[in-house]
PAVEX-519571 format. One record per atom (N, C-alpha, C, O): atom name; x, y, z; residue in one letter; residue number from 0. Coordinates in nm, 2 decimals. Example, Ala and Ser with C-alpha at 12.3 -4.5 7.8 and 13.67 -1.06 7.14 Angstrom:
! residues 2
   atom     east    north       up   res     n
      N     1.32    -0.57     0.78     A     0
     CA     1.23    -0.45     0.78     A     0
      C     1.32    -0.33     0.78     A     0
      O     1.42    -0.33     0.85     A     0
      N     1.28    -0.22     0.71     S     1
     CA     1.37    -0.11     0.71     S     1
      C     1.29     0.00     0.79     S     1
      O     1.34     0.11     0.80     S     1
***
This chain:
! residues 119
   atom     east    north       up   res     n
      N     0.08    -0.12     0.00     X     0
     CA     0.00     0.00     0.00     X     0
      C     0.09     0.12     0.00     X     0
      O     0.20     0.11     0.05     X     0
      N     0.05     0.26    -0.06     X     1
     CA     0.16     0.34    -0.10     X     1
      C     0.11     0.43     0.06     X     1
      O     0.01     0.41     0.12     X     1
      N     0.20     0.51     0.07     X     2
     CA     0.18     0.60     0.20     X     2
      C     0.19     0.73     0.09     X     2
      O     0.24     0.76    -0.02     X     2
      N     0.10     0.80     0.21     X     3
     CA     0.08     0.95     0.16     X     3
      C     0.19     1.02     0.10     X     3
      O     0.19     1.11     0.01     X     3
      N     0.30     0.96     0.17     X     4
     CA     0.44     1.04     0.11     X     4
      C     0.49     0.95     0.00     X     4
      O     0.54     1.01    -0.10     X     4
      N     0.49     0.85    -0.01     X     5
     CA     0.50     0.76    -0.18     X     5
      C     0.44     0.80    -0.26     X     5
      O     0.49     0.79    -0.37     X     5
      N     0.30     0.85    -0.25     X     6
     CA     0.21     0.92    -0.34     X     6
      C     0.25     1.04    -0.39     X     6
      O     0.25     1.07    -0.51     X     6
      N     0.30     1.14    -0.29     X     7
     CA     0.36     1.25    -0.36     X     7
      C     0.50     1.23    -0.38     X     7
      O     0.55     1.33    -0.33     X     7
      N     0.60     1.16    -0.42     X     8
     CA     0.70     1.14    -0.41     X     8
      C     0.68     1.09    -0.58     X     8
      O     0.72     1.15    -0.68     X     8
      N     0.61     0.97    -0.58     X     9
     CA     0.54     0.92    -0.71     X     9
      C     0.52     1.03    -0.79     X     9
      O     0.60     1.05    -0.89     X     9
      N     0.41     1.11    -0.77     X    10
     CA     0.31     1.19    -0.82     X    10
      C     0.50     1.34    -0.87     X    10
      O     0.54     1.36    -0.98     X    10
      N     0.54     1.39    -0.79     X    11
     CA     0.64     1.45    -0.82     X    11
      C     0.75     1.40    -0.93     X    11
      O     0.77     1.47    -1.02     X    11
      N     0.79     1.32    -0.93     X    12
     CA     0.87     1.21    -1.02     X    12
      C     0.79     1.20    -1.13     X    12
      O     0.85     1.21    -1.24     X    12
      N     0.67     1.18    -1.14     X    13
     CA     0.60     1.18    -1.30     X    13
      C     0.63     1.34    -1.33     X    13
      O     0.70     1.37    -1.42     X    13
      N     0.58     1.40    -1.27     X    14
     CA     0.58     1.55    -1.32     X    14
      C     0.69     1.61    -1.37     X    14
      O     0.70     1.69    -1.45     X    14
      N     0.76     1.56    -1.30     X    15
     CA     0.94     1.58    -1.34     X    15
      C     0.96     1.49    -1.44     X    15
      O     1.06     1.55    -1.49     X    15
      N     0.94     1.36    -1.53     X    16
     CA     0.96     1.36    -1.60     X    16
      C     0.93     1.38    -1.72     X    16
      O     1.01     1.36    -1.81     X    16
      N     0.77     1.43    -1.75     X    17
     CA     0.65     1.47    -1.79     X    17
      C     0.76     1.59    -1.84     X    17
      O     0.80     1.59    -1.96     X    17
      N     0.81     1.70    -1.74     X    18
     CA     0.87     1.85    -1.77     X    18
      C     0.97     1.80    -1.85     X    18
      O     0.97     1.86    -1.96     X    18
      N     1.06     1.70    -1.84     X    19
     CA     1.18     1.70    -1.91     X    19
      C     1.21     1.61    -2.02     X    19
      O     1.32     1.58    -2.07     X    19
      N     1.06     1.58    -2.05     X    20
     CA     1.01     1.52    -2.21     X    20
      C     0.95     1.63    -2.32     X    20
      O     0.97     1.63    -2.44     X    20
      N     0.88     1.72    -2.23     X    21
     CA     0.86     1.85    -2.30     X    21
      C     0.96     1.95    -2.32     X    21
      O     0.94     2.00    -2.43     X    21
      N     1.02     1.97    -2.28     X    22
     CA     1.19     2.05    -2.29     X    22
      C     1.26     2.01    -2.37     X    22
      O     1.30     2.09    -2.46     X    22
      N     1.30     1.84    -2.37     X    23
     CA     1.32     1.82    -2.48     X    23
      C     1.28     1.85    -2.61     X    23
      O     1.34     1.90    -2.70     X    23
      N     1.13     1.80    -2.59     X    24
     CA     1.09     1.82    -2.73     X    24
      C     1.10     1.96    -2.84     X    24
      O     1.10     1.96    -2.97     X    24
      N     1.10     2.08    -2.72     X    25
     CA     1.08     2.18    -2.75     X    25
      C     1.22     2.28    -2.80     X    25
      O     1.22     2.37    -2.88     X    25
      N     1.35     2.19    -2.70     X    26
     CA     1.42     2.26    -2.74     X    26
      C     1.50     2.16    -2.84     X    26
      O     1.55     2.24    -2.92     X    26
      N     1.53     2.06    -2.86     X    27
     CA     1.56     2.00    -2.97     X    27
      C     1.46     2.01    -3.14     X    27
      O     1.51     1.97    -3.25     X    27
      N     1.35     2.06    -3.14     X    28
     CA     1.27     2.09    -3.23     X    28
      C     1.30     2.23    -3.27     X    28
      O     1.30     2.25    -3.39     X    28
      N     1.33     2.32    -3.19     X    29
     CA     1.37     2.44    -3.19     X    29
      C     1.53     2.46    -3.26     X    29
      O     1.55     2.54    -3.35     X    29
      N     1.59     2.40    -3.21     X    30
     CA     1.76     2.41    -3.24     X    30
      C     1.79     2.36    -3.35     X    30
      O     1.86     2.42    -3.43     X    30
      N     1.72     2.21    -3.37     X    31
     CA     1.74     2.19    -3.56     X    31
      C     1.60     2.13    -3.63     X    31
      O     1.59     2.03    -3.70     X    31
      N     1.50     2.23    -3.59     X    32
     CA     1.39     2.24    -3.65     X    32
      C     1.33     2.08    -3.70     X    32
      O     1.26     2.05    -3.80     X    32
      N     1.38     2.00    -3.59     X    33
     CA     1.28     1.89    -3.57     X    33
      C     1.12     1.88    -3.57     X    33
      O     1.07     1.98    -3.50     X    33
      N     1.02     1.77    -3.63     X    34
     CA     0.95     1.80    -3.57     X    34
      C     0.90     1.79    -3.41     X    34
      O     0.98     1.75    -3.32     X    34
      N     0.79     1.80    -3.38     X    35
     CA     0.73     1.80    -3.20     X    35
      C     0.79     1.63    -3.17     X    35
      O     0.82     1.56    -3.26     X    35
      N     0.80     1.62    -3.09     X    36
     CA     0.79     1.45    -3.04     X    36
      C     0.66     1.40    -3.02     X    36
      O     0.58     1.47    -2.97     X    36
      N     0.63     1.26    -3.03     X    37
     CA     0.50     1.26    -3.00     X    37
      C     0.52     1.07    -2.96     X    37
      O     0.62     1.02    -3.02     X    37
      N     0.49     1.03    -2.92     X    38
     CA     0.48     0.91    -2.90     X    38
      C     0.49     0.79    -3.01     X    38
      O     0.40     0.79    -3.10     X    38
      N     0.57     0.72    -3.01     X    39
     CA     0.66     0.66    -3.14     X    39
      C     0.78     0.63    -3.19     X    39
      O     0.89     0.65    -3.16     X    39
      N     0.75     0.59    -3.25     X    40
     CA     0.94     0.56    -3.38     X    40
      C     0.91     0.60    -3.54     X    40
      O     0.82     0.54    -3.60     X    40
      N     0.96     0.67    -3.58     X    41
     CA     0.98     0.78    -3.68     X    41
      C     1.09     0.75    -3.76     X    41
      O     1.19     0.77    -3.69     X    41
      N     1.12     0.70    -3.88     X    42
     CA     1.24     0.72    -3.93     X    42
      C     1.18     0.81    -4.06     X    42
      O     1.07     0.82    -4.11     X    42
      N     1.32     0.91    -4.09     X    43
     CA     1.31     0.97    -4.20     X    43
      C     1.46     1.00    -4.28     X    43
      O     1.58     1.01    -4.25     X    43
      N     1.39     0.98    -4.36     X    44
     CA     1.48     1.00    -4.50     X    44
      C     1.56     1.11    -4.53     X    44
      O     1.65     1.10    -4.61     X    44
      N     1.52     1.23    -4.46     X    45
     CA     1.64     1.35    -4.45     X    45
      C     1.75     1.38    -4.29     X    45
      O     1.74     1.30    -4.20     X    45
      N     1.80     1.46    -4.28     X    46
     CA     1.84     1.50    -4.16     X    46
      C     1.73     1.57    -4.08     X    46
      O     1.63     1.61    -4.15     X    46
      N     1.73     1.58    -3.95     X    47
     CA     1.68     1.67    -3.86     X    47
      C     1.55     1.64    -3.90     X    47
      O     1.50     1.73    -3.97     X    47
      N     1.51     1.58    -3.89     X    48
     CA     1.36     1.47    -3.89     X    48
      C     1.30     1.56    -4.02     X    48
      O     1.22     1.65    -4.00     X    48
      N     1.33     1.53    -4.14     X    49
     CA     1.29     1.58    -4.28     X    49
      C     1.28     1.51    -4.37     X    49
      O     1.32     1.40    -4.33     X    49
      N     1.24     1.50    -4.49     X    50
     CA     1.20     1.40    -4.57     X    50
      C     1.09     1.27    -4.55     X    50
      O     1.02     1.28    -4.44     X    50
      N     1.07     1.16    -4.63     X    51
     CA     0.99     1.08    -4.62     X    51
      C     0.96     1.03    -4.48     X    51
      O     1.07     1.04    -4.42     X    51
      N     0.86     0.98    -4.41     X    52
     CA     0.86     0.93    -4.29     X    52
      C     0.77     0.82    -4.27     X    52
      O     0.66     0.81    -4.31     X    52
      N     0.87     0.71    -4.20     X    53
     CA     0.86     0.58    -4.20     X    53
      C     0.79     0.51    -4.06     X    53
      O     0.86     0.49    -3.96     X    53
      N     0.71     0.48    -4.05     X    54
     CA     0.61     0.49    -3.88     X    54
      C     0.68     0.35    -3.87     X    54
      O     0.66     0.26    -3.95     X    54
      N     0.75     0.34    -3.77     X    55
     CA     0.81     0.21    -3.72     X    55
      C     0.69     0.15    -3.60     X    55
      O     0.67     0.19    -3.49     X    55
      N     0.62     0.00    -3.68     X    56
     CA     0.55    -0.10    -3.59     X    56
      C     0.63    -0.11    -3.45     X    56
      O     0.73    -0.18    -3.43     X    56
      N     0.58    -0.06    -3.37     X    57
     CA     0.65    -0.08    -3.26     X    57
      C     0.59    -0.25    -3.15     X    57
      O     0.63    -0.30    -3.04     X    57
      N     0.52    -0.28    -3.23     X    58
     CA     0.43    -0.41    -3.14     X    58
      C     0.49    -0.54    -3.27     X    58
      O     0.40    -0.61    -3.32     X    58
      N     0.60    -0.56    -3.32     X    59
     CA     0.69    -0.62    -3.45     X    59
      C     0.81    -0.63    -3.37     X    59
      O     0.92    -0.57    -3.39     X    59
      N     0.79    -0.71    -3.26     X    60
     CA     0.91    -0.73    -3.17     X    60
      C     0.99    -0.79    -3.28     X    60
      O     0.92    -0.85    -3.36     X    60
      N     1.20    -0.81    -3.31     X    61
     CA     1.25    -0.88    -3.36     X    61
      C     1.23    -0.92    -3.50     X    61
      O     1.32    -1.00    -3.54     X    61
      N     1.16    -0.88    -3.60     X    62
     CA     1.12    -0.87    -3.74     X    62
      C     1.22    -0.76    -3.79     X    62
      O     1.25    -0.65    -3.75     X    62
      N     1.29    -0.83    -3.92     X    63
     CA     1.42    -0.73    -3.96     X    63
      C     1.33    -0.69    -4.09     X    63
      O     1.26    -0.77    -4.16     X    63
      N     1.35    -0.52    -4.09     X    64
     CA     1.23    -0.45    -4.23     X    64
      C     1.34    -0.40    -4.31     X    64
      O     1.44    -0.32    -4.27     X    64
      N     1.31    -0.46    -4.47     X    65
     CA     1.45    -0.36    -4.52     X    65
      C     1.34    -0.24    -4.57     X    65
      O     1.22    -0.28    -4.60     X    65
      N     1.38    -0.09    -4.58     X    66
     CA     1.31     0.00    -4.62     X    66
      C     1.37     0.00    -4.76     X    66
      O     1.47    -0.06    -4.81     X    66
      N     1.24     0.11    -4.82     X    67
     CA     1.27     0.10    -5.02     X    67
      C     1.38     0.23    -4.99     X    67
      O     1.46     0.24    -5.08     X    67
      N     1.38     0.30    -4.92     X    68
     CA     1.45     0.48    -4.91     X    68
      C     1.56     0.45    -4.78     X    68
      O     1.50     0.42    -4.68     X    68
      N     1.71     0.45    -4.77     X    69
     CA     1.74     0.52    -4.69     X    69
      C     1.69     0.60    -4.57     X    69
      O     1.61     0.69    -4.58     X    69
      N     1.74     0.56    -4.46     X    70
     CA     1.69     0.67    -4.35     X    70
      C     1.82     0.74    -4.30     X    70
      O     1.94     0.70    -4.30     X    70
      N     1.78     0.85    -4.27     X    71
     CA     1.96     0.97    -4.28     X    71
      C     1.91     1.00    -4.03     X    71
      O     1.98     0.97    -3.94     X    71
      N     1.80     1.04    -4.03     X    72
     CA     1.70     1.05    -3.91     X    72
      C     1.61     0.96    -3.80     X    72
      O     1.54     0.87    -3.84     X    72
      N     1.63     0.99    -3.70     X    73
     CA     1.46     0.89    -3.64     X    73
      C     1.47     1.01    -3.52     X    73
      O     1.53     1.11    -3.49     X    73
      N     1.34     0.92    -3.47     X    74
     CA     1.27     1.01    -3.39     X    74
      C     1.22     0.94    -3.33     X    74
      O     1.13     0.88    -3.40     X    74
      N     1.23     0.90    -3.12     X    75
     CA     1.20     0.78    -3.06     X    75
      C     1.16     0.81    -2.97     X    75
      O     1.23     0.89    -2.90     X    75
      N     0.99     0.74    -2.90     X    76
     CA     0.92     0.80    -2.79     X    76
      C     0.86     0.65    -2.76     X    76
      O     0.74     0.62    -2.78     X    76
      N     0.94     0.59    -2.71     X    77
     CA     0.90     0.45    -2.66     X    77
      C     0.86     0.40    -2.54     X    77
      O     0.75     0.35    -2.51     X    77
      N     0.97     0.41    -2.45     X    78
     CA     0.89     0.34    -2.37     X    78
      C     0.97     0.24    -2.34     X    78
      O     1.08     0.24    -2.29     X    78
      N     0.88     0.13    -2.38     X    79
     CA     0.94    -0.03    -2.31     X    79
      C     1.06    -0.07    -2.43     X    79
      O     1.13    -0.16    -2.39     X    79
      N     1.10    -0.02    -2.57     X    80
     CA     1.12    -0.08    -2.68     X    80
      C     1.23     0.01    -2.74     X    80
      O     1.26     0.12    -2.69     X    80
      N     1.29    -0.04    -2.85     X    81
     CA     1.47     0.04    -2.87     X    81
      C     1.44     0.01    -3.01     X    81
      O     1.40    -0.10    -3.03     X    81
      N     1.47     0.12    -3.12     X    82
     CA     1.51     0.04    -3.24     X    82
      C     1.65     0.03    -3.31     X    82
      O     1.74     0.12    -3.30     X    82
      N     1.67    -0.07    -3.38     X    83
     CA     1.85    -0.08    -3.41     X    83
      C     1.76    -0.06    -3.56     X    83
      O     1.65    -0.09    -3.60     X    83
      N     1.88     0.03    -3.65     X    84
     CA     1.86     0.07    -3.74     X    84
      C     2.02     0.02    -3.79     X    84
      O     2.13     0.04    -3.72     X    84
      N     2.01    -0.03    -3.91     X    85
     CA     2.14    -0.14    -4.00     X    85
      C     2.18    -0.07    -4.13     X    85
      O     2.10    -0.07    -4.23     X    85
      N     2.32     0.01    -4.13     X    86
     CA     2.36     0.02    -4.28     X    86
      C     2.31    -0.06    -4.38     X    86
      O     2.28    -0.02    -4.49     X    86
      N     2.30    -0.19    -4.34     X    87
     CA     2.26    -0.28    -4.51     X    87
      C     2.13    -0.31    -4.50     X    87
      O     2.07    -0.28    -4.40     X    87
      N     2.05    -0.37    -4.62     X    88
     CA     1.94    -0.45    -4.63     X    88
      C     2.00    -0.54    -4.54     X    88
      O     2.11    -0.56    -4.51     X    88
      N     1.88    -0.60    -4.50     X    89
     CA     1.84    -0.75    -4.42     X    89
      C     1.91    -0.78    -4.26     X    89
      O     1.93    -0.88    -4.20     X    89
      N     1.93    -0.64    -4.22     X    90
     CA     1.96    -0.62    -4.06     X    90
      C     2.12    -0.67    -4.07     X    90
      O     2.17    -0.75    -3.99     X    90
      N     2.19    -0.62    -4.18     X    91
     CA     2.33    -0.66    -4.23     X    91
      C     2.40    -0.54    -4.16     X    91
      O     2.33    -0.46    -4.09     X    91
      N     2.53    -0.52    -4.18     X    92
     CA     2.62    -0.45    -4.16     X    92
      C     2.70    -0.43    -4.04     X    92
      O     2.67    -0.49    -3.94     X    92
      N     2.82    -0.32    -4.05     X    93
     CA     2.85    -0.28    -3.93     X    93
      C     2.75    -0.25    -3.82     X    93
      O     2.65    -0.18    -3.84     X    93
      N     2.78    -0.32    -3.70     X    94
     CA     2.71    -0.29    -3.58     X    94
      C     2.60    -0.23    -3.62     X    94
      O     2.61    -0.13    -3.69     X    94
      N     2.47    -0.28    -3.58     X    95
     CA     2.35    -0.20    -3.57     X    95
      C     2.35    -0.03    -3.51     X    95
      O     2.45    -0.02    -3.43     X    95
      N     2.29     0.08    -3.52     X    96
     CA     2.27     0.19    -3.44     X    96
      C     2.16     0.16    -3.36     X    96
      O     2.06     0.12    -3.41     X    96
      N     2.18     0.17    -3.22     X    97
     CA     2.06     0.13    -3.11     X    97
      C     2.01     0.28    -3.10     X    97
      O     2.10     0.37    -3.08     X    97
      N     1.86     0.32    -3.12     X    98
     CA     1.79     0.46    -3.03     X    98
      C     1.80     0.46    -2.91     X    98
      O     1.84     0.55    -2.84     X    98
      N     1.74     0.29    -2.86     X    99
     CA     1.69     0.37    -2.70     X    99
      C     1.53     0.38    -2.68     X    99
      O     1.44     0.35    -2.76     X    99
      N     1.53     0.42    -2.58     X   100
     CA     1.35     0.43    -2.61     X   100
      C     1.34     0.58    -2.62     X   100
      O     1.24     0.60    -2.69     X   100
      N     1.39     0.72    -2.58     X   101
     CA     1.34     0.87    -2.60     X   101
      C     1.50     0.91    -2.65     X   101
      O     1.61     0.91    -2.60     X   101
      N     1.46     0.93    -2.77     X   102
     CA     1.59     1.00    -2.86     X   102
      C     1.55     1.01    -3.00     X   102
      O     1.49     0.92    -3.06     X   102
      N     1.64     1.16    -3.06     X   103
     CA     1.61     1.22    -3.18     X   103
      C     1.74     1.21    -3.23     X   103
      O     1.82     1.23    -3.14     X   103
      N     1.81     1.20    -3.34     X   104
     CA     1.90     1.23    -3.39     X   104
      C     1.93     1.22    -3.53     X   104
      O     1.85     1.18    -3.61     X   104
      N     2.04     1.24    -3.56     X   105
     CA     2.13     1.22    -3.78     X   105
      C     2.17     1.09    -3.72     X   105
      O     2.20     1.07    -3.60     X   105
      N     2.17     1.03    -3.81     X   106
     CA     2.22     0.89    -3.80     X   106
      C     2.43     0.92    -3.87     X   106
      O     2.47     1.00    -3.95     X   106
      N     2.48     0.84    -3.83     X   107
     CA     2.63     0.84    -3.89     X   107
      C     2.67     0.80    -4.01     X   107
      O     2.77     0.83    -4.07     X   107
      N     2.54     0.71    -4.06     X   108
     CA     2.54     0.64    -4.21     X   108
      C     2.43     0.66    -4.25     X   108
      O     2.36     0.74    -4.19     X   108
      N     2.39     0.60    -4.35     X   109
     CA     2.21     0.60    -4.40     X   109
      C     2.19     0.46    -4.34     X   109
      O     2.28     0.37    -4.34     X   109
      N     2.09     0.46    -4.30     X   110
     CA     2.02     0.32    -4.29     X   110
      C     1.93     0.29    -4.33     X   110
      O     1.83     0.35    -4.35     X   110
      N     1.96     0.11    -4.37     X   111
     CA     1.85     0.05    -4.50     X   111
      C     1.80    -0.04    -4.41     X   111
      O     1.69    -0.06    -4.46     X   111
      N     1.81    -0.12    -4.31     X   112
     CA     1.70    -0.18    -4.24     X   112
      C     1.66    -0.13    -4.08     X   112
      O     1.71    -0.03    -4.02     X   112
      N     1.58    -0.19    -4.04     X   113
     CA     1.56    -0.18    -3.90     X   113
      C     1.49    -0.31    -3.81     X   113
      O     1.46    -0.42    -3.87     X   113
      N     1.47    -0.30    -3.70     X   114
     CA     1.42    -0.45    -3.60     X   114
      C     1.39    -0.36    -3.46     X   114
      O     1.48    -0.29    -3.40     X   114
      N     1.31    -0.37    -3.44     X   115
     CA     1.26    -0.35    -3.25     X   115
      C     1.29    -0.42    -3.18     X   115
      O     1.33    -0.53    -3.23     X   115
      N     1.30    -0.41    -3.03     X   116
     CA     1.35    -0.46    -2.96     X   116
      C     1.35    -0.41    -2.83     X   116
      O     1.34    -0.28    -2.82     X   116
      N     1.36    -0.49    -2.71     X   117
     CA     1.32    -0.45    -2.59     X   117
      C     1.43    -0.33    -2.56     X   117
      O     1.54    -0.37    -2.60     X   117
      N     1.44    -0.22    -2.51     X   118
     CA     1.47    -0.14    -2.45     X   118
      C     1.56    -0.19    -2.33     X   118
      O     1.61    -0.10    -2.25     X   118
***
């Protein structure tokens, strides 16, 4: 059973991180004109979350997807789940790029596949 001070201790700790998912969003969207964050996995085909955009199945645990476009971006509001994004078709290449579950960024290469995965 939670005690009155677990409850606000709880209830504080959400709000604090509630603030510092919006900050992010706001000031990384702002700095290189990303778009908002919103709950999801996003890959896109330009830098700084621009060009085509790719809605990553996030409930496709382990399934390797080759995309038809390069992705250069993503954009990750997960949660329980991480996506590895793969220089080659077929979840090939040097070392996968792991997101994470809350992260925006340019990727170092283009990436041609991707796969979900527990966080």
């Amino acid at each position: 059973m939670f005690t009155p001070r677990r409850k606000l201790r709880s209830a504080a700790t959400v709000a604090a991180m509630a603030a510092a998912l919006i900050g992010l969003g706001t000031t990384a969207a702002n700095a290189a004109d990303w778009p908002p964050l919103h709950e999801g996995a996003y890959l896109y085909s330009g830098t700084n979350g621009t060009g085509t955009v790719t809605t990553v199945d996030l409930d496709d645990l382990g399934t390797c997807h080759t995309l038809s476009t390069p992705v250069l971006s993503f954009q990750v509001v997960t949660g329980p789940t991480s996506v590895l994004l793969y220089p080659g078709a077929g979840c090939t290449g040097a070392g996968p790029w792991a997101t994470g579950s809350l992260a925006q960024s340019n990727l170092p290469e283009p990436a041609l596949s991707y796969r979900v995965t527990p966080a």
